[in-house]
PDB file of N, CA, C and O in Angstrom:
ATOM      1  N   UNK A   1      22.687 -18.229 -72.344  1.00  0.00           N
ATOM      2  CA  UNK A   1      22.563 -18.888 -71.059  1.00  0.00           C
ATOM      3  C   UNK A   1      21.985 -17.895 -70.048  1.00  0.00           C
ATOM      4  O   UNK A   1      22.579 -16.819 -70.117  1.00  0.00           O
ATOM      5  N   UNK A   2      20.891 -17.923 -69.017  1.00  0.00           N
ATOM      6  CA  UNK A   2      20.274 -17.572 -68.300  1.00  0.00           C
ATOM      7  C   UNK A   2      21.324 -16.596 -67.179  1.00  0.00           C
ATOM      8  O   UNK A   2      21.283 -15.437 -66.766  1.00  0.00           O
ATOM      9  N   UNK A   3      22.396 -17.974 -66.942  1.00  0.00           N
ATOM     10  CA  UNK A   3      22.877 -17.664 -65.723  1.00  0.00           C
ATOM     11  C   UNK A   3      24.563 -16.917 -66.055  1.00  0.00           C
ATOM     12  O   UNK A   3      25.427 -16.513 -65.277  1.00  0.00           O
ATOM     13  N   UNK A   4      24.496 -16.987 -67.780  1.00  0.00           N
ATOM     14  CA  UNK A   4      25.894 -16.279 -67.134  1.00  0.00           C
ATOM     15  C   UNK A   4      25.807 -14.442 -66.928  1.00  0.00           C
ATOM     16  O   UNK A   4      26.732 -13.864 -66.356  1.00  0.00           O
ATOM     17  N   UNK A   5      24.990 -13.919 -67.292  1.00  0.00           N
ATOM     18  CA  UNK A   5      25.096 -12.907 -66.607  1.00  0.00           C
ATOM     19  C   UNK A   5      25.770 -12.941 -65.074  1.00  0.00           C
ATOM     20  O   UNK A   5      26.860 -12.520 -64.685  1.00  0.00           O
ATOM     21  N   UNK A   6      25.000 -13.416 -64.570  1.00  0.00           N
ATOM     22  CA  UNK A   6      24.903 -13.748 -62.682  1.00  0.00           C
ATOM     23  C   UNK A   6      26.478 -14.158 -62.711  1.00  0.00           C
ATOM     24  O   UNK A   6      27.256 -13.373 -62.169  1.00  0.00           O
ATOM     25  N   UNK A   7      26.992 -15.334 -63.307  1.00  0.00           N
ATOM     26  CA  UNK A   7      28.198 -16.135 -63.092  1.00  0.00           C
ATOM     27  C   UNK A   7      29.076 -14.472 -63.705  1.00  0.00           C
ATOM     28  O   UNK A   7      30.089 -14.411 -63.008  1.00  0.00           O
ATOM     29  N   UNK A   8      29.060 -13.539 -64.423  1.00  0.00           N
ATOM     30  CA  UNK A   8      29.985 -12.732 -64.619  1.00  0.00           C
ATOM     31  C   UNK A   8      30.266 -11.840 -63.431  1.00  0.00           C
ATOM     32  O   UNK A   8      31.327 -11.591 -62.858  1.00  0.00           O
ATOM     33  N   UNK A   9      29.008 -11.420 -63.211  1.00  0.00           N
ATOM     34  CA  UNK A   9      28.651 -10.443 -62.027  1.00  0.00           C
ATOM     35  C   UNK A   9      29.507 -11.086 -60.654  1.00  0.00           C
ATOM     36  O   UNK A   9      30.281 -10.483 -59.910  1.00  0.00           O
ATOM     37  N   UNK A  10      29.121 -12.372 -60.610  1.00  0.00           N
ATOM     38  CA  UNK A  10      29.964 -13.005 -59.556  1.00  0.00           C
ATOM     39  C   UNK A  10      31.312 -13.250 -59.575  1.00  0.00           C
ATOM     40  O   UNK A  10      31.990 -12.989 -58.581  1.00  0.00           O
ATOM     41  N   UNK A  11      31.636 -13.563 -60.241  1.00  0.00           N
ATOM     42  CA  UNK A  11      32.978 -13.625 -60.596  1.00  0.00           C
ATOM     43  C   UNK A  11      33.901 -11.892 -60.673  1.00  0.00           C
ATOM     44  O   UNK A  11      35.131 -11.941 -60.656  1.00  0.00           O
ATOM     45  N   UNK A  12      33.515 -11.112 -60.718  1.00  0.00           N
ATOM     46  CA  UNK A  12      33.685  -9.791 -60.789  1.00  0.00           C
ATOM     47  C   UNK A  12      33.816  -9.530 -59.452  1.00  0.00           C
ATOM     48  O   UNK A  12      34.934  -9.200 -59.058  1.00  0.00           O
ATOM     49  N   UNK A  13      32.817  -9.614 -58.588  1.00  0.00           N
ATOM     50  CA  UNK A  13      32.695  -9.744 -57.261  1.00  0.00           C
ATOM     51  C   UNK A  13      33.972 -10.093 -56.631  1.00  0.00           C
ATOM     52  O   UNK A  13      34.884  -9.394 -56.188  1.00  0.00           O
ATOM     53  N   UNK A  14      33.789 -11.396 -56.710  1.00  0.00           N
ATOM     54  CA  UNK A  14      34.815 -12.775 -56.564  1.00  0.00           C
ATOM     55  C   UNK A  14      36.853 -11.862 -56.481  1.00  0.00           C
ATOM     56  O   UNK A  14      37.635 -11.789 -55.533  1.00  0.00           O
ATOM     57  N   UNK A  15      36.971 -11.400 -57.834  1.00  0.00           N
ATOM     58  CA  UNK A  15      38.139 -10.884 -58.053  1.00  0.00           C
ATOM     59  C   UNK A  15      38.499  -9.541 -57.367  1.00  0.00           C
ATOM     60  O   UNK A  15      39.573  -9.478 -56.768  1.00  0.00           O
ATOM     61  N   UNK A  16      37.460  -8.176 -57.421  1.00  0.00           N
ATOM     62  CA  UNK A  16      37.407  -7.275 -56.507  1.00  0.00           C
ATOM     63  C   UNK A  16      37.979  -7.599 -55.261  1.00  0.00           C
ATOM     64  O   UNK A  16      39.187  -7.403 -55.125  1.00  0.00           O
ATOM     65  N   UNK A  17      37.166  -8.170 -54.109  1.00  0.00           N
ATOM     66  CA  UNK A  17      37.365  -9.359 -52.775  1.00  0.00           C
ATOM     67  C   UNK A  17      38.838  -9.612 -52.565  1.00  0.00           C
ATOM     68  O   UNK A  17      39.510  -9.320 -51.576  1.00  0.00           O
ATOM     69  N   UNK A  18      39.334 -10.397 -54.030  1.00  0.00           N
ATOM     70  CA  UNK A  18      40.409 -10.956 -53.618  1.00  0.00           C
ATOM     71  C   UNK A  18      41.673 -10.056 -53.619  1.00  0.00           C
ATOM     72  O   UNK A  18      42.587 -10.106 -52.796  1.00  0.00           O
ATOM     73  N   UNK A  19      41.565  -9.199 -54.715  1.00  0.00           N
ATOM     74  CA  UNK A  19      42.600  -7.909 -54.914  1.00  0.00           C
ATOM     75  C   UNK A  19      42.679  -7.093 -53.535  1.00  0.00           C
ATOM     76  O   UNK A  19      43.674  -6.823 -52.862  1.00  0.00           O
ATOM     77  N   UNK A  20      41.200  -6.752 -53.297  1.00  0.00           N
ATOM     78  CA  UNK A  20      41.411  -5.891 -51.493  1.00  0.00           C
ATOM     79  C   UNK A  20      42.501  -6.688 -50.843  1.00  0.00           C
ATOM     80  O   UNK A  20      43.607  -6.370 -50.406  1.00  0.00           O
ATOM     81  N   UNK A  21      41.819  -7.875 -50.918  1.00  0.00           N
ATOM     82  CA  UNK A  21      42.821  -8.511 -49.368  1.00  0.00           C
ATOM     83  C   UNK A  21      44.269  -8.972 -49.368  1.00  0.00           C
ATOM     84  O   UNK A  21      45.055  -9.317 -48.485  1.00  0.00           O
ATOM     85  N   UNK A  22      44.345  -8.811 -51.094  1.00  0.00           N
ATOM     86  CA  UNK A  22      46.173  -9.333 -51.634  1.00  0.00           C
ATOM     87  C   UNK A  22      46.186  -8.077 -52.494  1.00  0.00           C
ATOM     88  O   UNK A  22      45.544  -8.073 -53.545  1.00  0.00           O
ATOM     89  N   UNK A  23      46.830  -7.090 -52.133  1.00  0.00           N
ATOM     90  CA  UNK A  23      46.849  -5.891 -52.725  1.00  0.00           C
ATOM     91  C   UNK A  23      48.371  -6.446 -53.682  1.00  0.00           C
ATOM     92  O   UNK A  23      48.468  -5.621 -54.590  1.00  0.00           O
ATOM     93  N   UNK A  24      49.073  -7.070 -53.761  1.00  0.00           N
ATOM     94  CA  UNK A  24      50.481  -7.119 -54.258  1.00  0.00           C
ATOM     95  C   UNK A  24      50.382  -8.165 -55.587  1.00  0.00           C
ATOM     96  O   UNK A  24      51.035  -8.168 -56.630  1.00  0.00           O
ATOM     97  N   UNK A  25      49.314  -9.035 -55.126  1.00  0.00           N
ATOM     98  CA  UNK A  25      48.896  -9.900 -56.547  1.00  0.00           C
ATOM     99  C   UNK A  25      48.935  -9.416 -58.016  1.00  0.00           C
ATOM    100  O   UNK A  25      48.206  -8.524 -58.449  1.00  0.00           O
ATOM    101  N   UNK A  26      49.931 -10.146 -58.801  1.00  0.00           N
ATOM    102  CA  UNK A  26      50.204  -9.807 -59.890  1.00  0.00           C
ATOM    103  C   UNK A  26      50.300 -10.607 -60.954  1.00  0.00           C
ATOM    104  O   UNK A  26      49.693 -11.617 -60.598  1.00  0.00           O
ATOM    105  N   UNK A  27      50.768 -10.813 -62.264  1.00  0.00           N
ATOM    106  CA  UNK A  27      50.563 -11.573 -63.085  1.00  0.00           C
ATOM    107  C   UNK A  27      51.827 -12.243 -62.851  1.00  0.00           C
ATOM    108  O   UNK A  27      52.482 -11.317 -62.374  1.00  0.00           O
ATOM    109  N   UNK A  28      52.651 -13.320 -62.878  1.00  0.00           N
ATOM    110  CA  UNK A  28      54.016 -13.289 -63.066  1.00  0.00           C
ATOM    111  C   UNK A  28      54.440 -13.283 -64.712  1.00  0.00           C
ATOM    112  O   UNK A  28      55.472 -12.786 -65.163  1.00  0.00           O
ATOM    113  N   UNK A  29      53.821 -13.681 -65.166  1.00  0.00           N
ATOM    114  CA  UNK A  29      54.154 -13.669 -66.916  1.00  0.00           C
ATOM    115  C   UNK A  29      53.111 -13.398 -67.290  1.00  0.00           C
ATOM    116  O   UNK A  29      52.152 -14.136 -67.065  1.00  0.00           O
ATOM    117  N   UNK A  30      52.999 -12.186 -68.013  1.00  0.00           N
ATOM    118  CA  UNK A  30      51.598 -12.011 -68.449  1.00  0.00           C
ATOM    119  C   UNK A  30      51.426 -12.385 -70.107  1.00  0.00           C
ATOM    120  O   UNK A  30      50.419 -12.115 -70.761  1.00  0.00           O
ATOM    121  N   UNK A  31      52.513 -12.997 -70.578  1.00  0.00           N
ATOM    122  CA  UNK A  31      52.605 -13.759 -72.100  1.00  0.00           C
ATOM    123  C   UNK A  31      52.377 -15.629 -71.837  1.00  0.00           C
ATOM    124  O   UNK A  31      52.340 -16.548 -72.655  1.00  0.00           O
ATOM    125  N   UNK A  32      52.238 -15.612 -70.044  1.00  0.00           N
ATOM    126  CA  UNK A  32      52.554 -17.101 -70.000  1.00  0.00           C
ATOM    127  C   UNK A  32      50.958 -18.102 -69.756  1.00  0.00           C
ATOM    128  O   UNK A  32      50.829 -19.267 -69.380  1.00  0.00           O
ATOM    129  N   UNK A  33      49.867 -17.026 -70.166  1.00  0.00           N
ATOM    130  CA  UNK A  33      48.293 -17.186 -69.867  1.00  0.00           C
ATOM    131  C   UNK A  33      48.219 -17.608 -70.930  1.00  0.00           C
ATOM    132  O   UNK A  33      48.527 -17.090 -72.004  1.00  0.00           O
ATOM    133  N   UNK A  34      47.547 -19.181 -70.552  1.00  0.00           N
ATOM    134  CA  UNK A  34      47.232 -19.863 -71.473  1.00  0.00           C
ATOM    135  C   UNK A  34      45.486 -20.054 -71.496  1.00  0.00           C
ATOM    136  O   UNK A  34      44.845 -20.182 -70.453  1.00  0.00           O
ATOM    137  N   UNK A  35      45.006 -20.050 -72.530  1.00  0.00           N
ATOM    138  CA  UNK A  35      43.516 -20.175 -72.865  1.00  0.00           C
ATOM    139  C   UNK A  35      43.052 -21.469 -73.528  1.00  0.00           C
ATOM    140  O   UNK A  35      43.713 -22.248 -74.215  1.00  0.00           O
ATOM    141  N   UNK A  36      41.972 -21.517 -73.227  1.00  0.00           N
ATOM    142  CA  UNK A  36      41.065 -22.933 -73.733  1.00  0.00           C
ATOM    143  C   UNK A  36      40.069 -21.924 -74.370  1.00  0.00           C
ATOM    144  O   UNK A  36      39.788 -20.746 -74.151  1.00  0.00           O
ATOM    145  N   UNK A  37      39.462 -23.304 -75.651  1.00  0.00           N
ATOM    146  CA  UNK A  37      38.508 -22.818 -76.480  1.00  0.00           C
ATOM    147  C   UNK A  37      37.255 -23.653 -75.942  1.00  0.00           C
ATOM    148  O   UNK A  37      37.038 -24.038 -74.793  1.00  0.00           O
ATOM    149  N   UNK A  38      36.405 -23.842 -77.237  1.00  0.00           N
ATOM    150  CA  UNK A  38      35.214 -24.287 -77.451  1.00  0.00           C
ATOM    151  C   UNK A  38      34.238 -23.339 -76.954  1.00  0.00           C
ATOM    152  O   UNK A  38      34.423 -22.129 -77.085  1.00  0.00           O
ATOM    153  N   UNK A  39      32.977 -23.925 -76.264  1.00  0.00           N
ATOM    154  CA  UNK A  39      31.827 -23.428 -76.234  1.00  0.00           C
ATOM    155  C   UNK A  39      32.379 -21.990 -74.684  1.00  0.00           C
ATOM    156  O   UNK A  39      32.134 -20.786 -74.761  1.00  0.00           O
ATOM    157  N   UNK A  40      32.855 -22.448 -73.910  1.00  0.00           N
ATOM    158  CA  UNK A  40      33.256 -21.964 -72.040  1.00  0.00           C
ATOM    159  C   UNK A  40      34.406 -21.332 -72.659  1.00  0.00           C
ATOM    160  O   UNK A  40      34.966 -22.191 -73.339  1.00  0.00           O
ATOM    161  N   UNK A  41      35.005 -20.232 -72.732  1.00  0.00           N
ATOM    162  CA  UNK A  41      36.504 -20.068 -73.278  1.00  0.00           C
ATOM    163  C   UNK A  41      36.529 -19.220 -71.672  1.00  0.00           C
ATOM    164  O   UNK A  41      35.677 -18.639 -70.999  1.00  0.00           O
ATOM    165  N   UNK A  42      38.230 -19.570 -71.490  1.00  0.00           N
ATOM    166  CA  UNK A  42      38.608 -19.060 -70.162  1.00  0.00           C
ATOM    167  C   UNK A  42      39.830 -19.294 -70.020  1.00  0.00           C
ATOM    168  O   UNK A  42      40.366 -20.046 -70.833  1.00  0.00           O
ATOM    169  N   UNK A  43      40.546 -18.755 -69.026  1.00  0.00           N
ATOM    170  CA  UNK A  43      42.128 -19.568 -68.691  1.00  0.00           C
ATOM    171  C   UNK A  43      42.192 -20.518 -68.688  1.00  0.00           C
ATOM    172  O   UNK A  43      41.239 -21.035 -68.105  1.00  0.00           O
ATOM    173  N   UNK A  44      43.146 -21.436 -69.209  1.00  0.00           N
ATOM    174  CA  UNK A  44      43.445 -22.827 -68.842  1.00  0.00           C
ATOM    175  C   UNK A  44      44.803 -22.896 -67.618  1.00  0.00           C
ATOM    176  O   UNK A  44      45.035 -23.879 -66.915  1.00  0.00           O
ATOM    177  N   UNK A  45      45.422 -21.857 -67.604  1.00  0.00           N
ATOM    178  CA  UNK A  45      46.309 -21.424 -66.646  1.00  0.00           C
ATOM    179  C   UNK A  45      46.617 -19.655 -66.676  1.00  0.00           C
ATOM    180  O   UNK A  45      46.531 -18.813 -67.570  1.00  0.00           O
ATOM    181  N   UNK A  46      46.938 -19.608 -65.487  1.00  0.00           N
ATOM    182  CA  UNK A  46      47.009 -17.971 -65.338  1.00  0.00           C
ATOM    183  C   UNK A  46      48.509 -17.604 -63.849  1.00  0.00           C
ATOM    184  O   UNK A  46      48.207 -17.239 -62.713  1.00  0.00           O
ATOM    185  N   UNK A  47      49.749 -17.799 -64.245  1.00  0.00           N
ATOM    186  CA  UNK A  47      50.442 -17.397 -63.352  1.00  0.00           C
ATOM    187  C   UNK A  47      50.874 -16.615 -62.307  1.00  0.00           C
ATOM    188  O   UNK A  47      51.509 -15.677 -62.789  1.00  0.00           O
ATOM    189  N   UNK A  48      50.834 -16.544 -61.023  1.00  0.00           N
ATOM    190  CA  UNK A  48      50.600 -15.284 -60.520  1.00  0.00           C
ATOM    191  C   UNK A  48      51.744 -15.646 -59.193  1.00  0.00           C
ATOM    192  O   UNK A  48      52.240 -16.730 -58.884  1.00  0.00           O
ATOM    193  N   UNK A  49      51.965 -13.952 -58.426  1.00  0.00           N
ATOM    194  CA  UNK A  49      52.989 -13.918 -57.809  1.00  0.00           C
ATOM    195  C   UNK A  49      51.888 -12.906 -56.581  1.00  0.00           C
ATOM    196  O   UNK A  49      50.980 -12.130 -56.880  1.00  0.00           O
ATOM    197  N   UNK A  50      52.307 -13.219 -55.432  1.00  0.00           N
ATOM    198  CA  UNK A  50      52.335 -11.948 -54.341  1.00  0.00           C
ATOM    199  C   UNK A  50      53.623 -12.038 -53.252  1.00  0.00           C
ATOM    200  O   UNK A  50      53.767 -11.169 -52.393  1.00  0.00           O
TER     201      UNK A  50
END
């Protein structure tokens, strides 16, 4: 795909950004991340605490 370079890069971006401004953000269960398959694989949920 053309664009996922760009969509990684951004998303990288994206998370950097958000960590600055919520420095306390954390996983709350980090066994409780659930994933999706097929072609897009990614979180299907991701729990978090600040």
């Amino acid at each position: 795909c053309l664009g996922s370079n760009l969509a990684r890069m951004e998303l990288r971006i994206a998370i950097e950004r958000f960590l600055h401004r919520i420095p306390t953000f954390e996983l709350a269960d980090p066994g409780a991340v659930t994933w999706s398959g097929g072609q897009v694989r990614g979180p299907r949920s991701v729990p978090v605490r600040w």
